[in-house]
C-alpha positions as CSV (number, residue, x, y, z in Angstrom):
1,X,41.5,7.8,-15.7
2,X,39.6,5.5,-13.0
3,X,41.6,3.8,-10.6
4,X,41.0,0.1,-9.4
5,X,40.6,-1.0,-5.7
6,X,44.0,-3.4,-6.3
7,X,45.5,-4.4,-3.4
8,X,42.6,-2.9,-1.2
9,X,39.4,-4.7,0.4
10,X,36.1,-3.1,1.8
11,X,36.9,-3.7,5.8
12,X,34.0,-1.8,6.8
13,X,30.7,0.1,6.0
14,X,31.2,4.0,6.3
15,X,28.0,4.6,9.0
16,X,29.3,1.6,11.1
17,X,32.6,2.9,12.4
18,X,32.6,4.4,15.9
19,X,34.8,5.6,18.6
20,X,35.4,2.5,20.1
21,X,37.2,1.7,16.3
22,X,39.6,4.2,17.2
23,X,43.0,3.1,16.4
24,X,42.0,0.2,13.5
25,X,43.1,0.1,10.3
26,X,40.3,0.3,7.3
27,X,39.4,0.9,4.5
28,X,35.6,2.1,3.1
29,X,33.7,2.8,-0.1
30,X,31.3,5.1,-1.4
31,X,30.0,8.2,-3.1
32,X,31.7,11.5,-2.2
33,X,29.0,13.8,-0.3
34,X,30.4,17.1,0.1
35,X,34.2,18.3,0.2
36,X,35.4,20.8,2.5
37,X,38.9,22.7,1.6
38,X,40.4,24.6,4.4
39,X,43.8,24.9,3.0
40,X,46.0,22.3,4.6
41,X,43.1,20.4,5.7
42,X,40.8,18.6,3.6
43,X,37.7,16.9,4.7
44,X,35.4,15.0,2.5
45,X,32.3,13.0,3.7
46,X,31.6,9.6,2.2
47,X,28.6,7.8,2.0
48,X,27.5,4.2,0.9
49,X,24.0,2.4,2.0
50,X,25.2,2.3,5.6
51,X,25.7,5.8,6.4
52,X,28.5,8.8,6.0
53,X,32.0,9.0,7.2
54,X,34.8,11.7,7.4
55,X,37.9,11.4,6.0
56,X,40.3,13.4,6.6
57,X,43.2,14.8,4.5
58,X,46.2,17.0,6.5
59,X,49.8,18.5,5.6
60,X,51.1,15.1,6.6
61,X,49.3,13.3,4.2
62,X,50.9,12.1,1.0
63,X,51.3,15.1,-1.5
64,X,49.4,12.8,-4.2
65,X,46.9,11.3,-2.2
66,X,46.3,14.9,-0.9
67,X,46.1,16.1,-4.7
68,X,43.4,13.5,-5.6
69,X,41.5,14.7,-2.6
70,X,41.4,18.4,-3.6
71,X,40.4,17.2,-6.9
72,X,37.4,15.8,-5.9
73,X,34.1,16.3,-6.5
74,X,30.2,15.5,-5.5
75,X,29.4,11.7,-6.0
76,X,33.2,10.6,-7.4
77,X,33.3,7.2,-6.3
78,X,36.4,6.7,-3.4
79,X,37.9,4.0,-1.8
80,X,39.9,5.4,1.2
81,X,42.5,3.1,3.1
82,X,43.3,5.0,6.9
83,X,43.3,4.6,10.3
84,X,40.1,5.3,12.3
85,X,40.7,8.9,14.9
86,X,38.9,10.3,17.4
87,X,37.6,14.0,15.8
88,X,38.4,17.3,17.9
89,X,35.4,18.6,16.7
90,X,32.6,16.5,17.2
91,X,29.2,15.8,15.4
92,X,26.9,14.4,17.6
93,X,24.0,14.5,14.9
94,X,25.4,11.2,13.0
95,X,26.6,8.3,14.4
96,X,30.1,8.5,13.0
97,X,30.3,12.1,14.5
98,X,33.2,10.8,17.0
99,X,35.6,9.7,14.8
100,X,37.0,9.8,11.1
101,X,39.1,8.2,9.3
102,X,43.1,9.8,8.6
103,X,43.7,8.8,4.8
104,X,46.9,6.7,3.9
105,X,45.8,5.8,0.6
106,X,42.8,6.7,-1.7
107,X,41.6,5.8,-4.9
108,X,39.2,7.6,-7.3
109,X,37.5,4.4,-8.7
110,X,35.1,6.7,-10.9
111,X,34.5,10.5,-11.6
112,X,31.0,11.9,-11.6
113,X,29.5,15.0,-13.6
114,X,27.1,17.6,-11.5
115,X,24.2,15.4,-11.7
116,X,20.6,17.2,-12.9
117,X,20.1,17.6,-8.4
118,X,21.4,18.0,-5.4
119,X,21.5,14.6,-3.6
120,X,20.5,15.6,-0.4
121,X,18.0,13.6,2.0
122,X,15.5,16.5,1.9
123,X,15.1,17.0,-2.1
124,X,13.1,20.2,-3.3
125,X,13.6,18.6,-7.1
126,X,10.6,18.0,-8.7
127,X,9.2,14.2,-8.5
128,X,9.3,14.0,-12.2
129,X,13.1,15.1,-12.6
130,X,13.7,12.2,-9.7
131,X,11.8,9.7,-11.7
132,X,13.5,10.5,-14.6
133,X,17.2,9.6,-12.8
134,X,15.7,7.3,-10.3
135,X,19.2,5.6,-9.8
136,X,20.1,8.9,-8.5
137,X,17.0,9.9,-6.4
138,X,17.7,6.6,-4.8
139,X,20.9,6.9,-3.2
140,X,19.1,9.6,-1.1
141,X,18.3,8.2,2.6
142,X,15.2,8.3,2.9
143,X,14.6,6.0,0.0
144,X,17.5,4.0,1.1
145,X,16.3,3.2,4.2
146,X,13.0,2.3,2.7
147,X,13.9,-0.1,0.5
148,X,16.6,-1.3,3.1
149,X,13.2,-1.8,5.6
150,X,11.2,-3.7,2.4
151,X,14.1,-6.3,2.5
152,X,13.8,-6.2,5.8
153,X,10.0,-7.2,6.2
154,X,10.5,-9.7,3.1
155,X,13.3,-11.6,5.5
156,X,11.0,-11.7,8.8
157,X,8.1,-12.9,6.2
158,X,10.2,-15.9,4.6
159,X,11.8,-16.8,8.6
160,X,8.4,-16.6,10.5
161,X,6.1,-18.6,7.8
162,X,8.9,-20.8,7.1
163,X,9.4,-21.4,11.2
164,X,5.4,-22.0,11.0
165,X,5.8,-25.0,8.2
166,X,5.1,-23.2,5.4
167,X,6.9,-24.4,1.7
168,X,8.0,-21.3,-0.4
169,X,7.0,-22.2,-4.0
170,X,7.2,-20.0,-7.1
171,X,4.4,-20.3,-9.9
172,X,4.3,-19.0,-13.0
173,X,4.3,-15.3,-14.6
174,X,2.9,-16.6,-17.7
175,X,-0.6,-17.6,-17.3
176,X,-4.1,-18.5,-18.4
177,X,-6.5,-15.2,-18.4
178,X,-8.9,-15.6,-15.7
179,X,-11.5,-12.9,-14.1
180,X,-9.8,-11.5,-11.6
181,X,-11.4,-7.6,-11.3
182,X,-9.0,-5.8,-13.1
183,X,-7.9,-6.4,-16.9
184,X,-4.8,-8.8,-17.4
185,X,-1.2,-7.3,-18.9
186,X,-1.2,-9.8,-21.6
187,X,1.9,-11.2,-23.5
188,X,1.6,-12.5,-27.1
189,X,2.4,-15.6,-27.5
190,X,5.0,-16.5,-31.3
191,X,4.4,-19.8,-31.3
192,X,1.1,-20.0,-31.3
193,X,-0.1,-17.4,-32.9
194,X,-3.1,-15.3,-32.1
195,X,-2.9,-16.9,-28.5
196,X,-1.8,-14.8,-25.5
197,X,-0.5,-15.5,-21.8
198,X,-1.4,-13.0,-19.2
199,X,0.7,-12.1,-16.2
200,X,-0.6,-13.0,-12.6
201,X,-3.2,-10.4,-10.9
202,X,-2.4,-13.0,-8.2
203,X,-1.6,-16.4,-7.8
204,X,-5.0,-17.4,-6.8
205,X,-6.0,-21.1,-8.8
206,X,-2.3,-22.0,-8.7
207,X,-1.8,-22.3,-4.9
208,X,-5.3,-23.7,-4.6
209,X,-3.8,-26.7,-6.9
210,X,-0.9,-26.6,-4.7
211,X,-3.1,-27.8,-1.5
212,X,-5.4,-30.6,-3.9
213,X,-1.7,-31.2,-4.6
214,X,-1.1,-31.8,-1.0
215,X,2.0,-29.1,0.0
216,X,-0.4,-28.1,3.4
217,X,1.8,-24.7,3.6
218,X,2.5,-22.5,0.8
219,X,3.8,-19.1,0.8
220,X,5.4,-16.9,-1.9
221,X,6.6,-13.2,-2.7
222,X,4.7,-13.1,-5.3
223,X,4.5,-10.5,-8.5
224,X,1.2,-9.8,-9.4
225,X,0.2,-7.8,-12.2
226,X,-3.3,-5.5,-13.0
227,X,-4.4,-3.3,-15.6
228,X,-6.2,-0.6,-13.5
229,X,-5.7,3.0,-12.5
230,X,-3.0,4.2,-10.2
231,X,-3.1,5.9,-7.5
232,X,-0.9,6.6,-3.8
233,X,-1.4,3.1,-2.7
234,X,-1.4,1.4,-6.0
235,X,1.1,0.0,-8.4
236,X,0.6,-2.2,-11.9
237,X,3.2,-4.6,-10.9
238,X,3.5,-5.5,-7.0
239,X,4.1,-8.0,-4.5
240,X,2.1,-10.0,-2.4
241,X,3.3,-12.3,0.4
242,X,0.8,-14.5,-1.0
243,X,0.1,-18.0,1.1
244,X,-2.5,-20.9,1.4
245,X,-3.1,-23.3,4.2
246,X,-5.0,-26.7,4.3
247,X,-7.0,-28.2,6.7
248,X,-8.0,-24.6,8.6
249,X,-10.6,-22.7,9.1
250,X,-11.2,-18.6,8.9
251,X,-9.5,-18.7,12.9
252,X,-6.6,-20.4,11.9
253,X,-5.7,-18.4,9.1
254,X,-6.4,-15.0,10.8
255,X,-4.1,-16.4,13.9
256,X,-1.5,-17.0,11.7
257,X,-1.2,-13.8,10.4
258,X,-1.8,-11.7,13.9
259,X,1.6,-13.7,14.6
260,X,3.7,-12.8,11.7
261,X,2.3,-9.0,12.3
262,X,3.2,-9.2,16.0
263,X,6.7,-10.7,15.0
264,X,7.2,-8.0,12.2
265,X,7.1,-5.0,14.3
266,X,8.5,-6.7,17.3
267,X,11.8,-7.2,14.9
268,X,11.0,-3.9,12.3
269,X,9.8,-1.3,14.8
270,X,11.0,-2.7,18.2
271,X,6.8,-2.1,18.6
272,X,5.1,-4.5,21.0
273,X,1.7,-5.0,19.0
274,X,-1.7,-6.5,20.8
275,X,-2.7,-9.2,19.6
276,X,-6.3,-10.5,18.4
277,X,-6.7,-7.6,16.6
278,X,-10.4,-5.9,16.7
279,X,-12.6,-7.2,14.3
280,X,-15.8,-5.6,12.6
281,X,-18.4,-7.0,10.5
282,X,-18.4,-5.4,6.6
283,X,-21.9,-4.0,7.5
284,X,-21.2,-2.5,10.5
285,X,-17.6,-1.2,9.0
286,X,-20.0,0.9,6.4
287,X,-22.4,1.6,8.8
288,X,-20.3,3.7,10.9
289,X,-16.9,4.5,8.6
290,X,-18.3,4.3,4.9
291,X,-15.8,2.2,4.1
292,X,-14.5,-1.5,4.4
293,X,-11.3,0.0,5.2
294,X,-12.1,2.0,7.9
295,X,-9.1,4.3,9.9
296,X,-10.4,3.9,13.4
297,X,-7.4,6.1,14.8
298,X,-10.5,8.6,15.2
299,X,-14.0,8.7,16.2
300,X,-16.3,11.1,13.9
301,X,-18.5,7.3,13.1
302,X,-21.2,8.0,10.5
303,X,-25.1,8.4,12.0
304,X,-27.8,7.6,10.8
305,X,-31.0,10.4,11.2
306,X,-33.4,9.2,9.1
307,X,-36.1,8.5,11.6
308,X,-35.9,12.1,12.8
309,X,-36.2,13.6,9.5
310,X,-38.7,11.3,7.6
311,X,-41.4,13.5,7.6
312,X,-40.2,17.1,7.9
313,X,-40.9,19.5,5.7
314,X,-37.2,19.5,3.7
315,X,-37.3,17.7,0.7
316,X,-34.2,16.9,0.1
317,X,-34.4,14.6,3.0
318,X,-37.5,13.0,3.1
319,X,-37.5,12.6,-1.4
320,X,-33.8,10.6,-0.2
321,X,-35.7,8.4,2.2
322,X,-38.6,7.6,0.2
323,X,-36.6,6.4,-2.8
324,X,-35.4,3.6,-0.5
325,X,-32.0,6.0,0.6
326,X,-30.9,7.5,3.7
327,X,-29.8,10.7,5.4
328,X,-26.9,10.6,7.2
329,X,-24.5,12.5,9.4
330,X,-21.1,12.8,10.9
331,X,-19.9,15.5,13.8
332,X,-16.6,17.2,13.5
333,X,-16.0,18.5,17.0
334,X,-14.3,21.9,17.5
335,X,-14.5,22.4,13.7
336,X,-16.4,25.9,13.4
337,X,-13.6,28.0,13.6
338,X,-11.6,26.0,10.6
339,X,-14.5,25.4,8.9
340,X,-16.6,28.7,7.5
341,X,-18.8,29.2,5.0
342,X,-16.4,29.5,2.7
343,X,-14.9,26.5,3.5
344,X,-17.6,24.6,3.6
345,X,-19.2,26.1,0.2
346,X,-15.2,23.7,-1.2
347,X,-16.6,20.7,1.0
348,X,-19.6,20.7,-1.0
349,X,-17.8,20.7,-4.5
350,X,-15.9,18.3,-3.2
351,X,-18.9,15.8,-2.3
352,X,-20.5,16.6,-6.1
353,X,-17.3,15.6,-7.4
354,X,-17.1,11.9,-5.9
355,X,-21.4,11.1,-6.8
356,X,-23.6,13.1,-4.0
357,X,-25.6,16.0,-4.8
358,X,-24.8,18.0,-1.9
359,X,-24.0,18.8,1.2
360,X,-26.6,20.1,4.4
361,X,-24.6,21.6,7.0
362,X,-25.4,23.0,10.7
363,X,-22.5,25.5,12.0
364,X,-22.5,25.8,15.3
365,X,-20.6,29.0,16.4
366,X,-22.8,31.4,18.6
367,X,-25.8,29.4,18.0
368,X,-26.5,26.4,15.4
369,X,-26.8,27.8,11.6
370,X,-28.4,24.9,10.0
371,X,-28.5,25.3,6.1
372,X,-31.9,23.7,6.1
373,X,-33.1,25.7,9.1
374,X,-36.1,26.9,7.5
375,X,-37.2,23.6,6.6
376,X,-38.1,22.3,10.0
377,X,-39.5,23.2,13.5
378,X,-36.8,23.8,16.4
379,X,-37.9,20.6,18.0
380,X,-36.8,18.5,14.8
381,X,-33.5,20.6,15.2
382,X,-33.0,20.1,18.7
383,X,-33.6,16.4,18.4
384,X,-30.9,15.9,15.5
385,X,-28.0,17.9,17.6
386,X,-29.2,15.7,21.0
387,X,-28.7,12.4,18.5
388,X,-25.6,13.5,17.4
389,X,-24.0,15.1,20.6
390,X,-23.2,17.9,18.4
391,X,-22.8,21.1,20.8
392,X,-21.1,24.8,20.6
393,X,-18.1,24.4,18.2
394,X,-19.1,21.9,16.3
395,X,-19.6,21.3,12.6
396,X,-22.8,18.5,11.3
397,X,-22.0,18.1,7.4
398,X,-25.5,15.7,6.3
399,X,-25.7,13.7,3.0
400,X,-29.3,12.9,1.6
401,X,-29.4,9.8,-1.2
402,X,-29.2,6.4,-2.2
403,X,-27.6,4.4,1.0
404,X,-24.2,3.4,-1.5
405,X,-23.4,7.3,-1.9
406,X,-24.4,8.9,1.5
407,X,-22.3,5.9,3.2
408,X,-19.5,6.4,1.1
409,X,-19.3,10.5,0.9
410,X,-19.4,10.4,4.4
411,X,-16.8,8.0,5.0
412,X,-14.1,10.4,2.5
413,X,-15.8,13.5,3.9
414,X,-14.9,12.2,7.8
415,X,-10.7,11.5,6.3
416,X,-10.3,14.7,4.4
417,X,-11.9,16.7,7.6
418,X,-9.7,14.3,10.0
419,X,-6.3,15.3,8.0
420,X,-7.3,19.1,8.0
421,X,-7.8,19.1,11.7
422,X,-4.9,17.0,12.4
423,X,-7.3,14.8,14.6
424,X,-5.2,11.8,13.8
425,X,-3.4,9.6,16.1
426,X,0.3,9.0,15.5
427,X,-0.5,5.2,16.1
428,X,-0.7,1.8,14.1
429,X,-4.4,0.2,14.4
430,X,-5.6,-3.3,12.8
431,X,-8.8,-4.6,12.2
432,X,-9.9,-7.7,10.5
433,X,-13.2,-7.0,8.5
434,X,-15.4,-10.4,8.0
435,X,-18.6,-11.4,7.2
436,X,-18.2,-9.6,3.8
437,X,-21.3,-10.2,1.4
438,X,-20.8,-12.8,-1.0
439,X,-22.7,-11.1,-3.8
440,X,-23.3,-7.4,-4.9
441,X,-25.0,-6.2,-7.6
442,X,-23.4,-4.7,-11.2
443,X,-25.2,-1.1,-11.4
444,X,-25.0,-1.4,-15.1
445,X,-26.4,-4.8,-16.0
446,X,-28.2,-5.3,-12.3
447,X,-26.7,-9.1,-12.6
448,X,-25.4,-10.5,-9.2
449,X,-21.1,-11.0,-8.9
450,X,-19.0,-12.5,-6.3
451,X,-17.5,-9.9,-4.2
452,X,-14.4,-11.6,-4.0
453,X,-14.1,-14.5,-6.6
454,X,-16.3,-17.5,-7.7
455,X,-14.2,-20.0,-5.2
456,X,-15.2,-18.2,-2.3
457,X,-16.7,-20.5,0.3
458,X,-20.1,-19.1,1.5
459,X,-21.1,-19.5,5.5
460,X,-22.8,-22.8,5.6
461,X,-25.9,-21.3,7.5
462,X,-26.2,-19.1,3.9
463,X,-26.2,-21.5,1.1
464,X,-29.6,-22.0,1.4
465,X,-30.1,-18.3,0.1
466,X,-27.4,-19.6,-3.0
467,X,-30.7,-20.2,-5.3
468,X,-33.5,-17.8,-3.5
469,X,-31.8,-14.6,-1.8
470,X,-27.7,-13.7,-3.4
471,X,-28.4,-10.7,-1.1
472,X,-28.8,-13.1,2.1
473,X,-25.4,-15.4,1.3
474,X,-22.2,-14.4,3.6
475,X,-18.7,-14.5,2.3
476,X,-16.1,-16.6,4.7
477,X,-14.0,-14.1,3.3
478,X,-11.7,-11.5,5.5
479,X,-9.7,-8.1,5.2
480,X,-7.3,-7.0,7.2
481,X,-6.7,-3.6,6.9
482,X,-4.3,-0.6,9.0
483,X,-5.1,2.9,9.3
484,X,-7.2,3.0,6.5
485,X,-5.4,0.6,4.0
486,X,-6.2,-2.5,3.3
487,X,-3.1,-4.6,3.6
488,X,-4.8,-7.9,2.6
489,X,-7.5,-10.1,1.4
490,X,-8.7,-13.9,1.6
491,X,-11.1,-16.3,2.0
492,X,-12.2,-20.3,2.6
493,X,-12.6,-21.3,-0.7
494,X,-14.8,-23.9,-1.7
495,X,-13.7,-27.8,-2.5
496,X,-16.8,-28.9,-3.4
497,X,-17.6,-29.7,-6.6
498,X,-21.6,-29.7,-6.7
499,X,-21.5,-26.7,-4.1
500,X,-19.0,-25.0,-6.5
501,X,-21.2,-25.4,-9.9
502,X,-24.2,-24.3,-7.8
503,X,-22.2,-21.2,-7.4
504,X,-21.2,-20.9,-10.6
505,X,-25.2,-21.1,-12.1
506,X,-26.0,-18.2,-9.0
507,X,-23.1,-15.8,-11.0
508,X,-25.0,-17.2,-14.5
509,X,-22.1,-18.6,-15.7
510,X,-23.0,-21.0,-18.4
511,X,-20.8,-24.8,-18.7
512,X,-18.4,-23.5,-21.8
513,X,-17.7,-20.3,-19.9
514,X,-16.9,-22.7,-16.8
515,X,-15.1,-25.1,-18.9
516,X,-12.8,-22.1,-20.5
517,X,-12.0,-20.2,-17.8
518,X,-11.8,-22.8,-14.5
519,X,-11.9,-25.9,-16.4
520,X,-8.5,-27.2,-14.8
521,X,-9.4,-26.5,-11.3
522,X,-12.9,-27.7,-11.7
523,X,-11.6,-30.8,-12.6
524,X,-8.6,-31.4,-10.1
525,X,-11.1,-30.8,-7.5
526,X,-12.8,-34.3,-8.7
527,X,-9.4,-36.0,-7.1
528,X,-10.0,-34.8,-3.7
529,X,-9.2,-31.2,-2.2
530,X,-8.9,-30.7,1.0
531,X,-10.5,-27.7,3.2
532,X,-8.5,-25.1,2.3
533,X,-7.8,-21.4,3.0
534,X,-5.4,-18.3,2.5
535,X,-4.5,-14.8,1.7
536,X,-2.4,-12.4,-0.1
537,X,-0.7,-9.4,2.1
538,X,0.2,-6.4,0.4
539,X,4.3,-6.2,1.0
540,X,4.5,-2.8,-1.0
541,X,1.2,-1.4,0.8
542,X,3.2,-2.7,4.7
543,X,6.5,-1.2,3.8
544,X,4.5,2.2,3.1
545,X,3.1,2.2,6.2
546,X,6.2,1.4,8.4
547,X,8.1,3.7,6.4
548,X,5.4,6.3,7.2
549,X,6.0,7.0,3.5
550,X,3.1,8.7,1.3
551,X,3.2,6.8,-1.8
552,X,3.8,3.3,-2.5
553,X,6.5,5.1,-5.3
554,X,8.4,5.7,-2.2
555,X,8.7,2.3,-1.1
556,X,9.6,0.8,-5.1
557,X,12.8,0.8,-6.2
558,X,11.6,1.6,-10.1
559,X,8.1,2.7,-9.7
560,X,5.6,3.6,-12.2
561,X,3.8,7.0,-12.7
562,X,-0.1,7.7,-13.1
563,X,0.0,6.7,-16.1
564,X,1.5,3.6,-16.0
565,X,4.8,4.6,-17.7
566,X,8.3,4.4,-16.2
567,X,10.2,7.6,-16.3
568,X,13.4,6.7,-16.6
569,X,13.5,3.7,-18.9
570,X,10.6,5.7,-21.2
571,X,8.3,2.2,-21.4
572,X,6.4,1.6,-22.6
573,X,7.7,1.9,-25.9
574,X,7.1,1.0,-29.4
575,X,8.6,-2.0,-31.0
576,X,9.7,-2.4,-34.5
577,X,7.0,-4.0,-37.6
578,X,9.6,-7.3,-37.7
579,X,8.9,-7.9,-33.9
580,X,5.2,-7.1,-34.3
581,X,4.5,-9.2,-37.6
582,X,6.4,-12.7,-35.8
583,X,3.8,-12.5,-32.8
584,X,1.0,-12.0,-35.7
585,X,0.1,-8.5,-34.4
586,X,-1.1,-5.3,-36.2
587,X,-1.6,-1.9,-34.9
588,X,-4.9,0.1,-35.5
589,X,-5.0,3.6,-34.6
């Protein structure tokens, strides 16, 4: 039967005692680690959030507190009552490796069967089986600590924006459905029927009312919610330190947030971090990475060759170029030995699986083996490796095509060879992307969309394109992105209301459309908004990268799978007909 912690109070966390407690009275709580019987000695290890302690157990200890400790078992639940001695046998390898605690009294609060795995920090379980008992997977340190750090970054968020003026204010989970990019989670509504909420994808048109409302500062851990497909770095539900400023403009708002970075790992990491970060333009960002967020730990920049190969005699590249594409290159140095033939023969799948339609290669071992050696003379050869300072021991990998799918095979191509080389710097590197476009183009129905959403404000010096030239108008929108991952996104957004319904005839939108889906915000910026600005960091996608975790699962106390389903609670899950028939709702198969 479990025992009750009467007459005994928590004095201390187990990982916090050291030598210089020698002599105290205490008295910890935890989980039982491992047991070690010697006989007449007894040692078990305990463990709570803070850490693991000894406890020790002798032929002077009480002959039923020494019976409950040989009765012990992996993860019984203690509370131990003793006095805090120096160990003869020390383990430097944990802090409490000085000392342990010499039991007077101990209580076995709650007995624990073998659970389904071993709770040890380095876990060879599957992930699946850890899903499934999360709340045991989680008393493991390394996901301790993680979520331990994600508290830890939420607290120097709310102190440094709150230092900085900023009001924290909460708005609602249950919402009006708005285009946001990705489809809504949407909640039925009983009373009126055939009517739904939808949860947050972001806070977006509420904080904008909060500045015509006049709050100047507003921040909020937010939950935001979208129905899209998961992957490492993304979750359904997440949180965003979300925040909006008045009366700024783009500098203000990216100065803001180099200082809550700098203060973050000043306090996190102990990291002193430069500060302004680097900033790149979104065309020169796909220009030389493929991607608009590009990991500039490394070189290996994208180049373009199309002005040496536009008229020789390989098809490939000169069909790409005439059909208004593009043949591109990068240069993995000191890649030949890694990468043979057979190895690049998987590179090529690889590129057919994410849109190109192949892969040209020069492998440079002896002498340069171009794939498409045949095609052309050795002077257009010679000219491509002098463009590309390619030399002996190097590997060229080329994509021929459309601009959109040589820029962006190129930019995985140059990660997935950077991680097989181990070419990457153990390091953290920022960099703000701006100047995004404000338009692109829908492949399927060739219509013009805002790149980031409708209330984007454009550069002044574009909106003369708003009518002529979508392709022309500039975004003052931003990302800031770390090592690859983008961490956040914002913009200026626009306040005025004939600039705003010119925008909104650009994206075709017709006046009931307006009216239904922005009709309140459209209208409270009649009363006077002011200039106004902000963006939404990422807290889950920050905590990852601290952590140096791999997987944003690592970082969430109750994550969700691929699939979007929860392991351990089995959710989704049906509900019954009576639930389903109040909200008006039938099922189809």
């Amino acid at each position: 039967m479990a025992e009750y912690m009467t007459g005994l109070k928590r004095t201390h966390y187990c990982g916090d005692l050291r030598i210089s407690d020698v002599g105290k009275e205490v008295t910890v709580c935890g989980w039982v680690q491992r047991c070690r019987d010697l006989g007449q000695l007894i040692f078990i290890d305990l463990r709570d959030r803070s850490g693991i302690v000894q406890l020790a157990f002798t032929d002077k200890t009480d002959r039923e507190i020494f019976a409950k400790a040989f009765a012990c078992r992996g993860e019984f639940v203690l509370a131990a009552k003793g006095t805090v001695c120096e160990r003869s046998a020390k383990n430097y390898d944990i802090p409490t490796g000085e000392i342990e605690v010499t039991v007077s009294d101990l209580r076995v609060l709650s007995k624990a069967q073998t659970p389904p795995f071993e709770i040890v920090d380095e876990s060879e379980t599957n992930e699946e089986l850890r899903l499934r008992y999360r709340y045991l997977d989680l008393r493991r340190r390394p996901l301790l600590n993680n979520l331990m750090m994600r508290s830890k970054i939420s607290k120097v968020a709310r102190d440094y924006f709150a230092e900085n003026g900023f009001v924290e204010i909460e708005t609602p989970m249950m919402i009006k459905s708005t285009p946001e990019g990705a489809r809504d989670y949407l909640v039925p509504s009983r009373i009126h029927n055939g009517k739904f909420y939808a949860l947050p994808q972001s806070p977006q048109i509420y904080k904008q009312l909060l500045m015509v409302s006049g709050f100047d500062r507003y921040i909020q851990l937010a939950r935001c919610f979208r129905d899209e497909d998961l992957r490492a770095d993304r979750q359904p539900e997440f949180t965003q330190i979300d925040m909006e400023l008045s009366f700024v403009d783009v500098e203000d708002i990216l100065e803001i947030n180099e200082g809550f970075f700098k203060r973050l790992f000043k306090e996190v990491l102990g990291q002193e971090l430069e500060t302004p970060f680097t900033r790149m333009t979104y065309a020169d960002a796909m220009e030389n990475y493929g991607s608009d967020k590009p990991d500039v730990r490394f070189g290996m920049k994208i180049q373009d060759i199309s002005d040496l190969v536009k008229d020789c005699g390989f098809g490939v590249f000169t069909g790409a170029i005439e059909n208004g594409g593009s043949v591109r290159a990068i240069v993995a140095k000191n890649a030949a030995s890694t990468y043979t033939r057979k190895e690049i023969d998987k590179l090529t799948e690889y590129v057919r699986g994410i849109g190109a339609k192949g892969l040209a290669y020069v492998r440079w071992v002896d002498e340069p083996n171009a794939s498409f050696k045949k095609f052309m003379t050795d002077d257009e050869l010679a000219a491509i490796y002098d463009r590309l300072g390619a030399e002996k021991g190097d590997v060229i990998l080329i994509v021929a095509d459309k601009n959109s799918t040589v820029l962006s095979t190129l930019g995985a191509l140059r990660l997935k060879i950077a991680k097989r080389l181990d070419i990457i710097p153990d390091e953290f590197k920022f960099v703000w992307i701006v100047d995004f476009p404000f338009f692109e183009k829908d492949e399927e129905s060739g219509e013009w969309v805002a790149m980031h959403h409708p209330f984007t404000m454009p550069k002044e010096d574009c909106i003369q394109y708003l009518d002529t030239d979508p392709s022309k108008v500039i975004a003052k929108a931003y990302d800031l992105t770390l090592n690859g991952v983008e961490l956040s996104s914002g913009s200026m957004r626009i306040t005025d209301p004939e600039l705003q319904q010119r925008m909104f005839r650009a994206l075709k939108l017709t006046d009931e459309e307006i009216e239904a889906k922005f009709g309140f915000l459209v209208e409270a910026y009649k009363y006077g908004a002011p200039p106004h600005g902000g963006m939404g960091i990422g807290l889950d996608r920050v905590t990852m990268l601290l952590c140096g975790a791999d997987s944003l699962r690592d970082v969430t106390a109750f994550p969700k799978v691929q699939n979007a389903s929860e392991l351990m609670s089995a959710c989704p899950a049906p509900v019954d007909k009576e639930s389903l028939d109040v909200l008006g709702i039938a099922l189809t198969d």
